[in-house]
VOGU-3710 file (C-alpha; in Angstrom, 3 decimals, decimal comma):
1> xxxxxxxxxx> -15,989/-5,104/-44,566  -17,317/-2,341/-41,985  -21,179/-3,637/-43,229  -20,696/-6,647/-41,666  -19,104/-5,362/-38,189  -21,909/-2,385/-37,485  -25,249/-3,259/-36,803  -27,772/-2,264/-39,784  -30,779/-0,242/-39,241  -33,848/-1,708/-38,807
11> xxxxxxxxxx> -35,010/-0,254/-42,491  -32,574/-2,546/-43,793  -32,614/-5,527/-41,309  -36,518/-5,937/-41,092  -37,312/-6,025/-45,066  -34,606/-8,720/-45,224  -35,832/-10,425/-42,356  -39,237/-9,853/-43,960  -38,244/-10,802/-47,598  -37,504/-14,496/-46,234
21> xxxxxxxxxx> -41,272/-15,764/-45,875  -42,086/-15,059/-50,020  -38,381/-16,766/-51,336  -38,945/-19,402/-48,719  -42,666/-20,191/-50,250  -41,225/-19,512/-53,514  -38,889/-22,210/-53,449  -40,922/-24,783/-52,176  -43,436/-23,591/-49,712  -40,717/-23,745/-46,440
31> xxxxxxxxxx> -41,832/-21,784/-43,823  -39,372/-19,905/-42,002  -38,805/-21,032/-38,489  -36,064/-23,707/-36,588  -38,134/-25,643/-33,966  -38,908/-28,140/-36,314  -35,005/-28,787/-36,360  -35,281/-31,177/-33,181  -37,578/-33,551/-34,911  -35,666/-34,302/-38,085
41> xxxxxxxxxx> -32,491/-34,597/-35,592  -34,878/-37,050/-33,808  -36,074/-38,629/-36,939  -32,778/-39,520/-38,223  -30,812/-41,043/-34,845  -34,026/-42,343/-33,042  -35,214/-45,742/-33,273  -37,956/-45,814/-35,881  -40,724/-47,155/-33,561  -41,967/-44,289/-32,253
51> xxxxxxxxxx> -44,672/-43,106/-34,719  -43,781/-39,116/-34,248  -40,164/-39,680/-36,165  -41,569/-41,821/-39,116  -41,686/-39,761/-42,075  -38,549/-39,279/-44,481  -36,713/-36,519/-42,689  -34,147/-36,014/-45,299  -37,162/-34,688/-47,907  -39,104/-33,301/-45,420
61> xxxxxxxxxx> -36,341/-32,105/-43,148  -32,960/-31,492/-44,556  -33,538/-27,935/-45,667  -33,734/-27,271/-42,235  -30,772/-29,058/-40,729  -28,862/-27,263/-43,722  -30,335/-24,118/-43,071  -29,985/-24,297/-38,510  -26,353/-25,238/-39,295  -26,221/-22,242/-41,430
71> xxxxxxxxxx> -27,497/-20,112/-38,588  -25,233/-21,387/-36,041  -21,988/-21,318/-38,174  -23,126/-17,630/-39,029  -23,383/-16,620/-35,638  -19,837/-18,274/-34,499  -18,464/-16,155/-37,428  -20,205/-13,119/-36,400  -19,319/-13,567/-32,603  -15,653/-14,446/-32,545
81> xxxxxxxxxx> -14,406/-12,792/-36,397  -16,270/-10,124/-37,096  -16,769/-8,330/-34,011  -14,259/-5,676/-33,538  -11,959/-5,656/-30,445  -14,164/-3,814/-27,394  -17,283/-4,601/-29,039  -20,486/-4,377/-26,405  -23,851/-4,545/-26,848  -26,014/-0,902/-26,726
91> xxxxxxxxxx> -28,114/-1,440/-23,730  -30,201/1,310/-22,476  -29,362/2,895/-18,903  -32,525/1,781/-17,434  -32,314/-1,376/-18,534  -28,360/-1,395/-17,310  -29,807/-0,338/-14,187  -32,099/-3,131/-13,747  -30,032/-6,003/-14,320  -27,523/-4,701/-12,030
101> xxxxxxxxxx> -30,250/-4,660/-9,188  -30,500/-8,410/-10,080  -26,745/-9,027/-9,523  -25,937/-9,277/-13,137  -22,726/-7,257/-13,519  -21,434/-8,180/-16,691  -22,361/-6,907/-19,815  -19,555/-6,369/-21,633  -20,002/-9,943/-24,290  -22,924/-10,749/-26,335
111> xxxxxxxxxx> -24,711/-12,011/-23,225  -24,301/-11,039/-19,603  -21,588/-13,683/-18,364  -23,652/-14,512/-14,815  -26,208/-15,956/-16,804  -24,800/-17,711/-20,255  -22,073/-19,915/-20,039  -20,973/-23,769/-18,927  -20,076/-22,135/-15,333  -23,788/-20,768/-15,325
121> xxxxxxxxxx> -25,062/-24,568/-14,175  -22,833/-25,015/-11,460  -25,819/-22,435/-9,314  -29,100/-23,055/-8,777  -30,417/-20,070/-10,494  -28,239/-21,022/-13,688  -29,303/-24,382/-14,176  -33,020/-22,755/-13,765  -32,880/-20,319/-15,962  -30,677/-21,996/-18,673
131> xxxxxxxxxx> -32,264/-25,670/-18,239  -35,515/-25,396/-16,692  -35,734/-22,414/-19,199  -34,244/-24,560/-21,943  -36,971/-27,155/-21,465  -39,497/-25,288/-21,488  -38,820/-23,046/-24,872  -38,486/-26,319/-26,756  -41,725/-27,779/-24,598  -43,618/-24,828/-25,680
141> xxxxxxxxxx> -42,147/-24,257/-29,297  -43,296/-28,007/-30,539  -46,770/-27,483/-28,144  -47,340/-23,851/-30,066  -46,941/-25,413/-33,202  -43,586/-23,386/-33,983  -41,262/-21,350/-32,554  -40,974/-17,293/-32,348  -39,412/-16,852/-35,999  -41,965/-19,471/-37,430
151> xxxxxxxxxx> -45,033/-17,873/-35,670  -44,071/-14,135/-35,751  -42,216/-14,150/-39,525  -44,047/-17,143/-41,418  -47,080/-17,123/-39,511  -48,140/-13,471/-39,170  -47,238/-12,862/-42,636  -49,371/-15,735/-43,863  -52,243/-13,912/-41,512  -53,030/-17,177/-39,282
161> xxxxxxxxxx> -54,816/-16,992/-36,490  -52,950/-19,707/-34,130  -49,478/-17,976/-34,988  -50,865/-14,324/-33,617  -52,389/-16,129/-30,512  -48,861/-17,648/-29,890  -46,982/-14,356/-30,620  -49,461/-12,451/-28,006  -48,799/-15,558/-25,659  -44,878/-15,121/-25,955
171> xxxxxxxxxx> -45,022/-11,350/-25,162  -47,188/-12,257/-22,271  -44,692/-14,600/-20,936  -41,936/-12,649/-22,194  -43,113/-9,407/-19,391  -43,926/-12,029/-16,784  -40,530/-13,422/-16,779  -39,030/-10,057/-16,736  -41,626/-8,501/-13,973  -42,084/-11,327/-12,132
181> xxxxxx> -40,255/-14,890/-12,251  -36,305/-12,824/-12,976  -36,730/-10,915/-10,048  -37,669/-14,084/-7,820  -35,119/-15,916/-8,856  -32,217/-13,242/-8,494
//
């Protein structure tokens, strides 16, 4: 049971990870990524005139509701059952160090408490960063084409061109919301 509650090496983690792309081809030609998710969920409760959510979602689709529920059942489990009591995340000093220039004190969960959580949109700087944010990850996933695990797993394995221009372009906004908008905000 302890090789569920420690965190595996990279060596082991990343060829898993990595393994995904051929058995997801393999049976069927999936491609590994969850942005997609929102449009079947669309496609199956929104009214059928809108000609983006016509197509049979539970063919085309249902693999990936299946597999998004997996993930999210997978990570309850992980988070509340398998952690072990005291549990905390190894963050490096510096990094420490930086967030608590920011004001973010917490970080003894999964996530540091002034930012994630139903009390976080009660401040202005929550509800920017968690629905503003929000927005604009599922804005840019579906304008990208796919999401971070689509592009960087499927895509870059599969050597396409779009899917390394959208990796590059969520680094770059990856270091300007650390170096620039974070800071701003708190």
């Amino acid at each position: 049971m302890n090789l569920l509650r420690e965190p595996w090496p990279w060596y082991i983690g990343g060829p898993l990870i990595g393994l995904m792309v051929p058995l997801l081809l393999l049976i069927g030609g999936k491609v590994f990524g969850v942005s997609a998710v929102l449009r079947d969920v669309c496609a199956a409760t929104a009214p059928c005139g809108i000609p983006l959510f016509k197509y049979d979602w539970k063919r085309e689709g249902g693999w990936s509701l299946l597999f998004s529920l997996g993930i999210a059942i997978g990570g309850c489990v992980a988070g509340r059952l398998l952690l072990p009591d005291g549990y905390s995340i190894a963050i490096s000093d510096a990094t420490q160090r930086d967030l608590r220039a920011l004001g973010i004190h917490d970080l003894s969960g999964l996530v540091p408490a002034e930012l994630m959580g139903w009390h976080a949109l009660t401040s202005a700087r929550g509800w920017i960063t968690l629905g503003v944010g929000g927005f604009l990850v599922g804005f840019g996933s579906r304008w990208a084409g796919g999401c971070t695990s689509g592009h960087a797993i499927s895509g870059l394995a599969t050597f396409q061109l779009p899917s390394l221009l959208a990796v590059l372009g969520f680094f770059a906004g990856g270091l300007l919301m650390t170096h620039a908008i974070l800071p701003f905000l708190f």
